[in-house]
C-alpha positions as CSV (number, residue, x, y, z in Angstrom):
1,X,0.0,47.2,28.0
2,X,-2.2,43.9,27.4
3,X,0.2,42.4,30.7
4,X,-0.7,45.3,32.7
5,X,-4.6,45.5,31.9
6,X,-4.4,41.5,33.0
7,X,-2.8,41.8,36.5
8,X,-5.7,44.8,36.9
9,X,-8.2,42.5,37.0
10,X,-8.5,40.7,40.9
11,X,-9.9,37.5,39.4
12,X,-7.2,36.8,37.4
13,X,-4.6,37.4,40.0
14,X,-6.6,35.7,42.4
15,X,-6.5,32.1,39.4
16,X,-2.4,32.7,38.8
17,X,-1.8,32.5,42.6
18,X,-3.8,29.7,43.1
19,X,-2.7,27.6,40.3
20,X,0.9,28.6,41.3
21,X,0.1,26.8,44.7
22,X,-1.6,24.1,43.0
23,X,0.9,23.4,40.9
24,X,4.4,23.7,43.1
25,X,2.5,21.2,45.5
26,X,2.3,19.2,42.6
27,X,5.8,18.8,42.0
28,X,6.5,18.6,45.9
29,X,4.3,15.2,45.6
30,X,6.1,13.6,42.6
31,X,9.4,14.1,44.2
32,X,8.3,12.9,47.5
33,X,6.8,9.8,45.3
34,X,10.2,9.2,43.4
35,X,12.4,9.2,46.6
36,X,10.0,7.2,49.1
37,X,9.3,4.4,46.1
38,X,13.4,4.3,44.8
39,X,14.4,3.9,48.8
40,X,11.5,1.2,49.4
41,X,11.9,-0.8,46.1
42,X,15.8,0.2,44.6
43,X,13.9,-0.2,41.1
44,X,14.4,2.1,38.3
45,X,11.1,0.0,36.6
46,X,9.1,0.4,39.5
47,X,9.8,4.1,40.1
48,X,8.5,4.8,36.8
49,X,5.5,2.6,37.2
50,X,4.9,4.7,40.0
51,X,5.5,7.9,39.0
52,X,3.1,6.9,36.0
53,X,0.4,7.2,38.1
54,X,0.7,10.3,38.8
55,X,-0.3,11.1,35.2
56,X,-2.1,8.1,33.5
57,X,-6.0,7.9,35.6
58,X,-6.5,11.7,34.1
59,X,-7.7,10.0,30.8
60,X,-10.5,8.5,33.0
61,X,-11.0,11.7,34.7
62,X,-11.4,13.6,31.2
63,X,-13.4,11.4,29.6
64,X,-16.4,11.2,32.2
65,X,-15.7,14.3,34.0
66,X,-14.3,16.8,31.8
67,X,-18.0,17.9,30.9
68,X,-19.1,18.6,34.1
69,X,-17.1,22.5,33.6
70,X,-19.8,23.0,30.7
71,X,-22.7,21.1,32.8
72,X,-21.9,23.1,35.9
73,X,-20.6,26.5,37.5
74,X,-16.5,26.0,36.6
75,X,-15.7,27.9,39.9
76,X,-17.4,25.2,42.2
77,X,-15.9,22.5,39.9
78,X,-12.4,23.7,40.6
79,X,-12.8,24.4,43.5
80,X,-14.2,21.1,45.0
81,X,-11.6,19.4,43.2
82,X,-8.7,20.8,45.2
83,X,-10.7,20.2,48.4
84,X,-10.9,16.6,47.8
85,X,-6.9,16.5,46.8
86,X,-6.1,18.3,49.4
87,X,-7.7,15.2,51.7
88,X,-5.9,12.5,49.5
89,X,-2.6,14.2,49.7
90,X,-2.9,14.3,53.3
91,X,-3.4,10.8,54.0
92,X,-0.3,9.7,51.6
93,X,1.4,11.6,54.4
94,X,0.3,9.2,57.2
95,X,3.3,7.3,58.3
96,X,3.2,3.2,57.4
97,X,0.8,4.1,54.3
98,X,1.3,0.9,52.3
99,X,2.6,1.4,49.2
100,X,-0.2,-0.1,47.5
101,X,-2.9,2.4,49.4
102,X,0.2,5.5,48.3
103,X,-0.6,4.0,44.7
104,X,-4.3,4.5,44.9
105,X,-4.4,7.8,46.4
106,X,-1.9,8.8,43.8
107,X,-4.8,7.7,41.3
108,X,-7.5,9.2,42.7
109,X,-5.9,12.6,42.3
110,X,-4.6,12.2,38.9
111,X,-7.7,11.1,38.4
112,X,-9.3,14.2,39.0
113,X,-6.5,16.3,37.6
114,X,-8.1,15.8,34.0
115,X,-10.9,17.9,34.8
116,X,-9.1,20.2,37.2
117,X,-6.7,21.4,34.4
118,X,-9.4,21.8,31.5
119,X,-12.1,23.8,33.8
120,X,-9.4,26.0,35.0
121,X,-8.6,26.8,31.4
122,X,-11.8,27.5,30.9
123,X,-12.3,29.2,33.6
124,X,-9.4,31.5,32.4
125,X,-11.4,32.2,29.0
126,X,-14.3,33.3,31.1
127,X,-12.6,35.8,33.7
128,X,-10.6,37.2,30.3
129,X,-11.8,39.1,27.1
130,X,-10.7,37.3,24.0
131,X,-7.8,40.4,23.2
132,X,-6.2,39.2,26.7
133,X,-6.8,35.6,26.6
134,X,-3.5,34.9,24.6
135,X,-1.2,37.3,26.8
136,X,-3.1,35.4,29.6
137,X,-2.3,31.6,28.6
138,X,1.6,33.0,27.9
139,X,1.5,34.3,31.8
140,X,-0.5,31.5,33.1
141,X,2.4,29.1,31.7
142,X,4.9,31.2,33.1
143,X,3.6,31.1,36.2
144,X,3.3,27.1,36.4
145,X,6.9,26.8,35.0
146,X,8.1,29.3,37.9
147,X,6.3,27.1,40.8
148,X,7.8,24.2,38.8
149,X,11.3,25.3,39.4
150,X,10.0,26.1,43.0
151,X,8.3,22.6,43.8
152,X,11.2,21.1,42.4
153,X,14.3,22.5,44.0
154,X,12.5,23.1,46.9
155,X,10.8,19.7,47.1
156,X,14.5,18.1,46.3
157,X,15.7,20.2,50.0
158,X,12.5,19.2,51.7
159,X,12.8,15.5,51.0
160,X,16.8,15.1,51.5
161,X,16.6,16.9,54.7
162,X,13.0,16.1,56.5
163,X,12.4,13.0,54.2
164,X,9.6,12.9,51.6
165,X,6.3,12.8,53.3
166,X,7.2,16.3,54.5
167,X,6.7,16.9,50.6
168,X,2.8,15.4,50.6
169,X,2.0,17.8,53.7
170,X,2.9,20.5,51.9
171,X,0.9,19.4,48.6
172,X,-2.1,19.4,50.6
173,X,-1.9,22.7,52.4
174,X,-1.3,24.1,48.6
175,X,-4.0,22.3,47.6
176,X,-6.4,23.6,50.6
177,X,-5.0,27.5,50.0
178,X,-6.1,27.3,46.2
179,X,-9.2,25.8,46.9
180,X,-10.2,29.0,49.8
181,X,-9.0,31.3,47.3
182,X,-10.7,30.9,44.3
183,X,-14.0,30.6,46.1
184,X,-13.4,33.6,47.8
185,X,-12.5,36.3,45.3
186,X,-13.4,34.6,41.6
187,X,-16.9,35.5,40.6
188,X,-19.4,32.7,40.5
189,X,-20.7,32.0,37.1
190,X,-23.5,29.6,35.8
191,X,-23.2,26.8,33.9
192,X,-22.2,27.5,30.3
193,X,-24.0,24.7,28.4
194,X,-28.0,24.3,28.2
195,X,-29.4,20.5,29.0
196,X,-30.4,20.6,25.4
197,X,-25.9,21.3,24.4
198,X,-25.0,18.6,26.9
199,X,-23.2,15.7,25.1
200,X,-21.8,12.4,25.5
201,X,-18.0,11.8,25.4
202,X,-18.0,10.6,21.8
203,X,-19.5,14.2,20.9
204,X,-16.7,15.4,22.9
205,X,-14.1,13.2,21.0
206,X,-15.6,14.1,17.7
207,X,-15.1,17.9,18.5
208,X,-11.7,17.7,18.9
209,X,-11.1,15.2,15.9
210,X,-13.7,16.4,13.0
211,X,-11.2,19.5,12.4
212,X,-7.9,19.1,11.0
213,X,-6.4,22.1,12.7
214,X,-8.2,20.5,16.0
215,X,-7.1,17.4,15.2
216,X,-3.3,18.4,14.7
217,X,-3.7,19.8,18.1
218,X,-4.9,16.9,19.8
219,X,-2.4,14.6,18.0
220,X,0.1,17.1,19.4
221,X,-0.6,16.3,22.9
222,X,0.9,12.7,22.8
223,X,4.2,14.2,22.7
224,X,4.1,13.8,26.5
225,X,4.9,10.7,25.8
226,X,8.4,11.4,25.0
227,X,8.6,15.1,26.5
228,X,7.6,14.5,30.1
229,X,9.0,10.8,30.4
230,X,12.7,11.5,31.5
231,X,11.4,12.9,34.6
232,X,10.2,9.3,35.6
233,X,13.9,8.1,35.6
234,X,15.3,11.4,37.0
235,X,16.4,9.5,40.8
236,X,18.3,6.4,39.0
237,X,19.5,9.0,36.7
238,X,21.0,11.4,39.3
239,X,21.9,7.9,41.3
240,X,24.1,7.1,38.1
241,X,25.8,10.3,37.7
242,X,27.0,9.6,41.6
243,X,25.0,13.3,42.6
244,X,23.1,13.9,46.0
245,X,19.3,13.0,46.6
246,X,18.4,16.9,46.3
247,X,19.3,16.6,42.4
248,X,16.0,14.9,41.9
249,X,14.5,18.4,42.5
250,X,17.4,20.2,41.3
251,X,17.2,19.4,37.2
252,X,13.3,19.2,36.8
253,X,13.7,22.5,38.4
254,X,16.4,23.8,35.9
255,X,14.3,22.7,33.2
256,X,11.4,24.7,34.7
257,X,13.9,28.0,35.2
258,X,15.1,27.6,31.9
259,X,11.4,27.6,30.8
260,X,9.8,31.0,32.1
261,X,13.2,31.9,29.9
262,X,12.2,30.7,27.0
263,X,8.5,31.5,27.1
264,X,9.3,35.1,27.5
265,X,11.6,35.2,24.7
266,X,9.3,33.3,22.4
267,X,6.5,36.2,23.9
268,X,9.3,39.1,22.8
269,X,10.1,37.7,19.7
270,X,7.3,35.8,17.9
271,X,4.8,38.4,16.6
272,X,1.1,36.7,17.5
273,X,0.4,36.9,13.5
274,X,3.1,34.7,13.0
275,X,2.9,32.1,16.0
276,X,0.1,29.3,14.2
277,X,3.5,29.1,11.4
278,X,5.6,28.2,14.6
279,X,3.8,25.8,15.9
280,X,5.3,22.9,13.6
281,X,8.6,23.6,14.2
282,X,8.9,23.8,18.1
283,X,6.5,20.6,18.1
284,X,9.9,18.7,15.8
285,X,12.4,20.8,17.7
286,X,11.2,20.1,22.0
287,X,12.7,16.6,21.6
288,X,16.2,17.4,19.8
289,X,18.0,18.4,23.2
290,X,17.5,15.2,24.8
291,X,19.7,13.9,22.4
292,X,22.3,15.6,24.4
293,X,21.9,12.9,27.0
294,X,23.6,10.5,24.9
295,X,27.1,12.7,25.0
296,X,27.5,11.8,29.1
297,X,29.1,14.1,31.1
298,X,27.8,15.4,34.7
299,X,24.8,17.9,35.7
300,X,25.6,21.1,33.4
301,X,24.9,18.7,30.3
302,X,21.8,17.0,31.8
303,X,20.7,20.4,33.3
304,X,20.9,21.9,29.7
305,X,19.4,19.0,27.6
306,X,16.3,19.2,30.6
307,X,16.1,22.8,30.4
308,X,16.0,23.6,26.4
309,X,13.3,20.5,25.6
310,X,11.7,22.0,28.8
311,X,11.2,25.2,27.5
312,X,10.3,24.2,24.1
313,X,7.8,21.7,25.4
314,X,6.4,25.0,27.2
315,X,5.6,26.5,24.1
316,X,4.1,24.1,22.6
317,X,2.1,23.8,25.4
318,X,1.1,27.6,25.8
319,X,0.4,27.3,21.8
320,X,-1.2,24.3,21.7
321,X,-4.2,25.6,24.6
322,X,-4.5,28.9,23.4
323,X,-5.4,27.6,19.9
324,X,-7.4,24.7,21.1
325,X,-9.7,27.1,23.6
326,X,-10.2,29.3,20.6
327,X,-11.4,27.2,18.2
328,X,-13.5,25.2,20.1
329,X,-17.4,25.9,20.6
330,X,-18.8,27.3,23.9
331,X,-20.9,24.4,25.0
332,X,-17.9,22.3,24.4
333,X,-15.0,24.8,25.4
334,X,-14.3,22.8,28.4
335,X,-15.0,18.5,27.2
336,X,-12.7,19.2,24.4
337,X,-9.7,21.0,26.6
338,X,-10.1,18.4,29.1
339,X,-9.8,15.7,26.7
340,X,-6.7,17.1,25.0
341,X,-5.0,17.9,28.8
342,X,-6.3,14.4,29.7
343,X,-4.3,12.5,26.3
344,X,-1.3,14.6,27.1
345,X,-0.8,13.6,30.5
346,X,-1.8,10.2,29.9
347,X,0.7,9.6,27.2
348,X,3.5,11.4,29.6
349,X,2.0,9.2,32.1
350,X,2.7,5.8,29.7
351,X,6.2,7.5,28.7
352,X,7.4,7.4,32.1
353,X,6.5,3.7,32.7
354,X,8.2,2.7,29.2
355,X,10.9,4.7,30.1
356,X,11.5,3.3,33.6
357,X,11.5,-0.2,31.8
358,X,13.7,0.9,29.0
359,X,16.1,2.9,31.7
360,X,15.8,-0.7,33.9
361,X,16.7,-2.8,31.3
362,X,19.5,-0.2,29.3
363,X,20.2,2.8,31.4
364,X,18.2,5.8,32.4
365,X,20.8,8.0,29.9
366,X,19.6,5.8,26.8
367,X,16.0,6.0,27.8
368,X,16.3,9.6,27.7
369,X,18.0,9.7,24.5
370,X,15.4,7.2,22.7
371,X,12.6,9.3,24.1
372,X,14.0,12.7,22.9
373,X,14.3,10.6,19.1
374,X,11.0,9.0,19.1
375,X,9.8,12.5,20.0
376,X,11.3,14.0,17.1
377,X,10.2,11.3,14.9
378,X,6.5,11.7,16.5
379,X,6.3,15.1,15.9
380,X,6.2,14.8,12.2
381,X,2.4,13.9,11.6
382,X,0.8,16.9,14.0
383,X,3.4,19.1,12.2
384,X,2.2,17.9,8.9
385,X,-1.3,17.8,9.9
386,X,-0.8,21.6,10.7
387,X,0.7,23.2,8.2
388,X,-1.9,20.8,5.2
389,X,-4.7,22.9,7.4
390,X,-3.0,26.2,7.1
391,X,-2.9,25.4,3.5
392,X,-6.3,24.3,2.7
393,X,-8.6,26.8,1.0
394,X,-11.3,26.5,3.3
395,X,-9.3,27.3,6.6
396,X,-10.0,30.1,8.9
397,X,-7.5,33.2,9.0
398,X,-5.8,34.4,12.3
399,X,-5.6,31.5,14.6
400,X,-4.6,33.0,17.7
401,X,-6.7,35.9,17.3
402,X,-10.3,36.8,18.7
403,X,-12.0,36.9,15.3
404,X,-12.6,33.2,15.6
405,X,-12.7,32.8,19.4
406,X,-16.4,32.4,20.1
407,X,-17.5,30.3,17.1
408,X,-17.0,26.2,15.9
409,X,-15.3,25.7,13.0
410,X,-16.7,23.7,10.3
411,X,-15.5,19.8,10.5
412,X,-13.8,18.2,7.7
């Protein structure tokens, strides 16, 4: 019923279909990136570096820029954003870019992909009432993981068949699409914070740290790290495995297929009431199936071990936001999810370099394998963090629920 009151509303079909574009451009780009720098360089190391970038600026981005979705209207934020991206990404297209000018331009996107991903959240929390905004953040990651599996397989076509800057020309028509729709059919809304609530980036850190349930949140976000590393080493791994060009597309985009799976199920299955006492255990559990990677064998295995961390990575995800955007306070709603978005991606960003080195220098199957271990190892202190909060006399009842939606929590 709560699914069917969301799609009702025109603003909220209007944000899925534009992030859905948004994000299967997105993964049309990093393929695009992964072939053209493994053909020009041969370099497992430098692939990563590379693909790094695609992730590592949006600390930068989140830091400075993250508080301009409380400073000023969110809908203009996102969508200038995707305008400017939408340039960038079309000039990476230009044939005889140098690599080092492909490098920047990656940057400058990732860059601005910090605050991109924490004002649409909070964009999300506007258009919804607190009752829908949990069914909405479940959709919302469906959606993402669906164009995932799209801008993957189909990005992993694309490249093998038209070559990879085929792949950038379509990022930036995705790119230009989200940005016309959004300001076309979501409802302008003023800024949410007065000058008098507008603070610096230490406030914004201290928001997000001065809570222990915050903080096990925001700890939980450097499992990118380990989570989102493998796919930096996804072309030398395929290369190794003796499979076609098109698998570079072709497991991310299991792993995404596999997710919408097990987000459903976890939807079905996992009473809201009881989803804050999950949260610890899929944070240990999204790095176990990578262990898998360490057994060999061909596609089905990798495809698996890709597609369960995939989808448990997804929940954590869809948890970890939904939690985050309620217990934050309004004038802060969007710093604070900008700088957890921002530490997540830069840490997958940093996991994808280490692992290209590690994959460069080993293999790309024992990278995997030591990421999916250091993940589980990882995953112990936001877990631990978690559950001493859930514990503690003075902690709020109902996370996930609207009672504590609009308010700050107390620091401790």
């Amino acid at each position: 019923m709560v699914i069917r009151t969301l799609f009702a509303g025109s603003e909220f079909r209007v944000m899925c279909v534009s992030e859905v574009l948004s994000v299967m451009g997105e993964q049309f780009s990093r393929v695009g990136v992964t072939l053209l720098v493994f053909s020009r360089t041969d370099s497992a190391a430098l692939t990563g570096l590379v693909y790094a970038l695609t992730y590592l600026p949006n600390v930068l981005g989140a830091l400075f820029f993250s508080g301009v979705g409380d400073r000023r209207p969110r809908r203009e934020v996102v969508v200038g954003i995707d305008a400017v991206r939408a340039v960038s990404v079309a000039v990476m297209a230009v044939p005889g870019v140098p690599l080092a000018v492909l490098c920047l331009l990656i940057a400058v996107g990732s860059f601005l992909n910090g605050p991109y991903k924490a004002v649409r959240l909070v964009l999300l929390g506007d258009v919804l009432t607190a009752e829908q905004y949990g069914a909405g953040m479940a959709v919302r990651q469906s959606a993402n993981k669906v164009a995932q599996f799209a801008g993957f397989a189909l990005g992993g076509v694309v490249s093998s068949v038209f070559g990879p800057r085929l792949c950038f020309v379509l990022d930036a028509a995705t790119f230009a699409a989200a940005a016309l729709s959004v300001r076309a059919y979501v409802r302008f809304r003023p800024a949410a914070a007065t000058r008098a609530e507008r603070r610096s980036v230490l406030a914004g850190l201290r928001v997000v740290w001065d809570d222990r349930g915050r903080r096990a949140i925001f700890v939980s976000t450097f499992s990118g790290l380990f989570l989102v590393a493998p796919e930096g080493v996804v072309a030398p791994y395929v290369d190794d495995l003796g499979l076609g060009s098109a698998w570079v597309g072709y497991l991310p985009a299991g792993a995404a297929a596999v997710s919408v799976v097990g987000l459903a199920l976890f939807a079905r299955l996992v009473p809201e009431r009881s989803r804050p006492g999950a949260f610890p255990f899929v944070c240990l559990a999204s790095g176990v199936p990578l262990l898998m990677v360490a057994l060999g064998g061909g596609p089905c295995l990798a495809l698996a071990a890709f597609g369960l961390s995939g989808a448990l990575w997804s929940v954590q995800v869809m948890l970890s936001a939904s939690f985050l955007a309620e217990m934050l306070p309004e004038g802060q709603r969007s710093q604070g999810m900008g700088l957890a978005a921002a530490t997540n991606l830069t840490a997958a960003g940093l996991g994808t370099a280490l692992v290209g080195v590690i994959g460069q220098a080993t293999s790309p199957a024992t990278a995997i394998t030591l990421a999916g271990g250091g993940c589980v190892l990882f995953a112990l202190w936001p877990g631990t963090l978690w559950m001493r909060r859930a514990t503690s006399s003075g902690a709020p009842r109902g996370v996930g629920g609207a009672a504590v939606r609009d308010r700050a929590l107390p620091g401790r």
